[in-house]
LUMZAKOL-462062 format. One record per residue (C-alpha): x, y, z. Coordinates in steps of 0.02 Angstrom, whole numbers, padded with zeros to 5 digits, always signed. Layout:
! residues N
XYZ;...
***
This chain:
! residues 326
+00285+00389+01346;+00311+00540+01240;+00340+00527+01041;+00465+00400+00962;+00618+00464+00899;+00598+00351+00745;+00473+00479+00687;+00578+00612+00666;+00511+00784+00632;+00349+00696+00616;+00221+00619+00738;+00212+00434+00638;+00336+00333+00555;+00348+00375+00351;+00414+00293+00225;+00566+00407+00185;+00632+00432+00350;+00636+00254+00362;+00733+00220+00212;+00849+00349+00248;+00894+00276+00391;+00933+00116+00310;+01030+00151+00135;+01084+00355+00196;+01001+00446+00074;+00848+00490+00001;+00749+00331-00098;+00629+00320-00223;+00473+00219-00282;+00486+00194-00475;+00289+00156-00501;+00312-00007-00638;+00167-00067-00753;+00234-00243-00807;+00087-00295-00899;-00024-00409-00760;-00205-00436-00737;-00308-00492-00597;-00402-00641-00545;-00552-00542-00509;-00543-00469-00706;-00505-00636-00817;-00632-00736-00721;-00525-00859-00607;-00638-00762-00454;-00718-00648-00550;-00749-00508-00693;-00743-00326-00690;-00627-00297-00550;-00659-00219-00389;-00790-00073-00387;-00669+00067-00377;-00546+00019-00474;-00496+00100-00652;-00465+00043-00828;-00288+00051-00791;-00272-00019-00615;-00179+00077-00505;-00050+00108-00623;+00027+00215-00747;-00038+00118-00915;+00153+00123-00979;+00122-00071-01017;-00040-00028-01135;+00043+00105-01222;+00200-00003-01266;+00332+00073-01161;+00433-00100-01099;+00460-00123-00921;+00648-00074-00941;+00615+00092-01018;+00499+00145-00870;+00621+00081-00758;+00768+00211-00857;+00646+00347-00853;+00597+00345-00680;+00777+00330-00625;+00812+00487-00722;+00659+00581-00671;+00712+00540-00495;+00897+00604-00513;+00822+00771-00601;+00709+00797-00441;+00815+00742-00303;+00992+00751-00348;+01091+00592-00260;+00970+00451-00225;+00953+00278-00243;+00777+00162-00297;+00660+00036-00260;+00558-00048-00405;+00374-00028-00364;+00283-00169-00472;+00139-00088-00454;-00013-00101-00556;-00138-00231-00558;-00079-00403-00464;+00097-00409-00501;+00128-00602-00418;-00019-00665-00572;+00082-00744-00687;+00203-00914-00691;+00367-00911-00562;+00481-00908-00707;+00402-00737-00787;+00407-00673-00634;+00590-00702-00596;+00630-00619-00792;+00541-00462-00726;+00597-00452-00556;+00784-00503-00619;+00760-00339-00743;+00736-00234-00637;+00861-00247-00539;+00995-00268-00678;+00989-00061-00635;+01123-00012-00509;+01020+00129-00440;+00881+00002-00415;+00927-00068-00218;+00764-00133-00192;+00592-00217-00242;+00411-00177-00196;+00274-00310-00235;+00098-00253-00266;-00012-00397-00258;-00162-00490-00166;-00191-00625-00041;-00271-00754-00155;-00123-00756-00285;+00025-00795-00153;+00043-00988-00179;+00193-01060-00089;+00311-01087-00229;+00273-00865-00263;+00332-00868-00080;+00472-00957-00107;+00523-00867-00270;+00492-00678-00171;+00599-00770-00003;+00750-00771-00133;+00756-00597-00186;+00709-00527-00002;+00903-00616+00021;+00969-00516-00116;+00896-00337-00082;+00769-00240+00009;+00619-00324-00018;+00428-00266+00027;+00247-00361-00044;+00101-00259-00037;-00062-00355+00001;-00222-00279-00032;-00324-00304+00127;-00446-00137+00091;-00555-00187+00235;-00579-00303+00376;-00749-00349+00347;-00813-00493+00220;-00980-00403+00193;-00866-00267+00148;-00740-00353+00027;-00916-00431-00052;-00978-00295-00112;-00831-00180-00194;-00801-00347-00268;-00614-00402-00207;-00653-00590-00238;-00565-00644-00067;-00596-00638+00100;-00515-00597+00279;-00457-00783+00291;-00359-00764+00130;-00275-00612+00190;-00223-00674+00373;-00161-00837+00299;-00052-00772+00164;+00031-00627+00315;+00074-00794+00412;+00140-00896+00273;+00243-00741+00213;+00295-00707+00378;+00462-00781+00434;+00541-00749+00270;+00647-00616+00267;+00502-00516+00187;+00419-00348+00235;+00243-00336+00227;+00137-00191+00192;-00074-00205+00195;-00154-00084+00098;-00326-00018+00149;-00448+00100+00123;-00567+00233+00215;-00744+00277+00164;-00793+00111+00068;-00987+00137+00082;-01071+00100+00215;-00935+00092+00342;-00952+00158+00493;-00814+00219+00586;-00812+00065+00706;-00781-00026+00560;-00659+00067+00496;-00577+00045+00683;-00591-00144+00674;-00469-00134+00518;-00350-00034+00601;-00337-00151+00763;-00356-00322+00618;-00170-00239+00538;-00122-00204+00701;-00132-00366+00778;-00035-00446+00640;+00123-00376+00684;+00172-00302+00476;+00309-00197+00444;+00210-00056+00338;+00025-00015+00282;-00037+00131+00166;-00196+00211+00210;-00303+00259+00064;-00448+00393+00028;-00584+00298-00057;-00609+00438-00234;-00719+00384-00380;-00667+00364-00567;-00749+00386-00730;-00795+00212-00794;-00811+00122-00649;-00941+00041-00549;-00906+00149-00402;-00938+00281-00517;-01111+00231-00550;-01168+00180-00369;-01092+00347-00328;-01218+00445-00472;-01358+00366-00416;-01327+00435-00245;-01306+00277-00134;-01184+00312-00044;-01081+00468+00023;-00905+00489+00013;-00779+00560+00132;-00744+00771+00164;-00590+00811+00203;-00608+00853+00386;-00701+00669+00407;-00574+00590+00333;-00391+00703+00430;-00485+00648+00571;-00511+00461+00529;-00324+00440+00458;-00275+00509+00650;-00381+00384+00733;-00319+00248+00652;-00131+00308+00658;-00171+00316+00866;-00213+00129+00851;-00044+00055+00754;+00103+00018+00834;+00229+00124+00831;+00367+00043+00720;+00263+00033+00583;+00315+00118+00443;+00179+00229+00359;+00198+00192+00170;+00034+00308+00123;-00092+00425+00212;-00205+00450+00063;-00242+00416-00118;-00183+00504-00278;-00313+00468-00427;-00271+00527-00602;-00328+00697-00640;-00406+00652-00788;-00515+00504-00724;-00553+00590-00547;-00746+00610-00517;-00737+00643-00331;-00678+00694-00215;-00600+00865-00285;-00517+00885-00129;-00425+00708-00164;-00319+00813-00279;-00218+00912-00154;-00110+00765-00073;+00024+00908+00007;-00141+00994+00081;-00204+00826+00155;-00060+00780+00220;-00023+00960+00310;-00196+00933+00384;-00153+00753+00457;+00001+00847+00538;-00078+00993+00625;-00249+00874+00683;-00102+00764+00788;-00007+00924+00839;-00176+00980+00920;-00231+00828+00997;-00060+00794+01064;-00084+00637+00981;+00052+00523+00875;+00065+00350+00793;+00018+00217+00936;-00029+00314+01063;-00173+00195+01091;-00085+00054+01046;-00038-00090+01168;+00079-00242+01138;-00018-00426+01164;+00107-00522+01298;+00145-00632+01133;+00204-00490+01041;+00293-00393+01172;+00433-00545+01193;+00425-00573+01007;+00417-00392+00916;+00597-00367+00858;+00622-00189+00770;+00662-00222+00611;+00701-00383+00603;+00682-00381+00428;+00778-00241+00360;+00948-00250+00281;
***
């Protein structure tokens, strides 16, 4: 079996070649900040948020500095159009837990969004503990209406794990909302995350064949990087734990490629922390770098996106390439 032609000029599935492939030209996240919180911030599961995270969530802080959610959505569109010439969009409600609020406010954001005719899709950034049926139900209806993706944070297959950065659910939560979202028309995407102290690569391994085994349509792969003000940030002064160098980490990203199937699309392959919050890594600064690493470390070992993969019986009758797309 030599490398899928799905990958194009690369040796995994990305993002853009994907969508390309689907809608003929080049498409675009629009990173959204629609004003959400988490359940692990207000108290529901708990306070603070997870260890690593930031003051602003994974976002852009457009919501706290009173740009409304239609104005970011006109100024990435432009942005886009400046950069790439001819393209089209997908919404990418993106920071914090963007399925935390009541069905109806989430229907008045989701709706404005795409009132934009450049916007031909929706991207759902969320966790496993805040997908309640009727949420389903509501996120079923617009994956009929336009290309439609959720974004679970999984981070890490082990509870022990989860525990301590502080995500406030556990593996349970995440395999039962994959099957209840499953079967709906919508394309999932599990976000996790390399280097969380004291994982060893085994662990790290176990992850990759947990996301595996679930049969999702995407995943993004993140470098674990430490930010001013955060409790990460602390653990990470008082030298408890050791973060990721680059060459550990090319390495690990290939590994775990090796172990997905190959019709996965590869939303991410590492993180991109704001410059002015970054502690560490330095090197988590050069994305284009890191990424031109990941390249050549396949091209040497000859390796590519499920080389080490293989199908259950289950999923070899049932695994329909994308099923799911429009």
């Amino acid at each position: 079996m030599g490398i899928p032609d799905l990958f194009g000029e690369k040796r995994y599935r990305p993002l853009s070649r994907y969508l390309r492939e689907i809608f003929g030209c080049r498409v675009q996240k629009i990173p959204l900040d629609a004003g959400f919180t988490c359940p692990n911030r207000d108290g529901r599961v708990g306070l603070g948020g997870c260890i690593y995270c930031g003051p602003r969530g994974s976002g852009t802080g457009a919501y706290e500095n009173g740009v409304p959610l239609g104005e970011q959505i006109r100024a990435g569109i432009e942005s886009g159009k400046r950069r790439f010439g001819k393209c089209k969009f997908i919404a990418y409600f993106q920071a914090f837990t963007n399925t935390y609020a009541p069905a109806e406010r989430l229907k008045s954001l989701y709706d404005e969004a795409l009132r934009h005719q450049e916007v031909v899709g929706l991207s759902i950034g969320t966790r496993p503990d805040c997908a309640p049926d009727e949420v389903l139900e509501l996120l079923e209806e617009y994956a009929r209406r336009c290309h439609f993706w959720v974004e679970y944070g999984l981070q890490s297959a082990h509870d022990y794990t989860l525990e301590l950065i502080n995500r406030g659910h556990d593996i349970a939560q995440f395999v039962d909302a994959v099957e209840r979202t499953k079967g709906r028309g919508i394309n999932i995407c599990a976000h996790v995350i390399l280097g969380l102290p004291g994982e060893t690569k085994e662990e790290m391994m176990a992850t990759a064949d947990l996301v595996a085994s679930l049969e999702l349509e995407g995943i993004k792969i993140h470098s674990l990087y430490v930010l001013k003000g955060t409790k990460l940030a602390e653990i990470y002064q008082r030298g408890e734990f050791r973060l990721l160098e680059l060459e550990e980490y090319v390495s690990l990203v290939c590994d775990f490629l090796e172990r997905l199937p190959p019709d996965m699309v590869i939303q991410r392959l590492t993180g991109e922390a704001p410059r002015d919050l970054l502690v560490a890594p330095r090197w988590s600064r050069e994305k284009m770098a890191v990424l031109g690493k990941i390249d050549t470390e396949l091209e040497q070992r000859g390796s590519y996106q499920g080389i080490e993969w293989r199908p259950s019986p289950i999923q070899e009758r049932t695994k329909c390439l994308d099923q799911k797309t429009i």
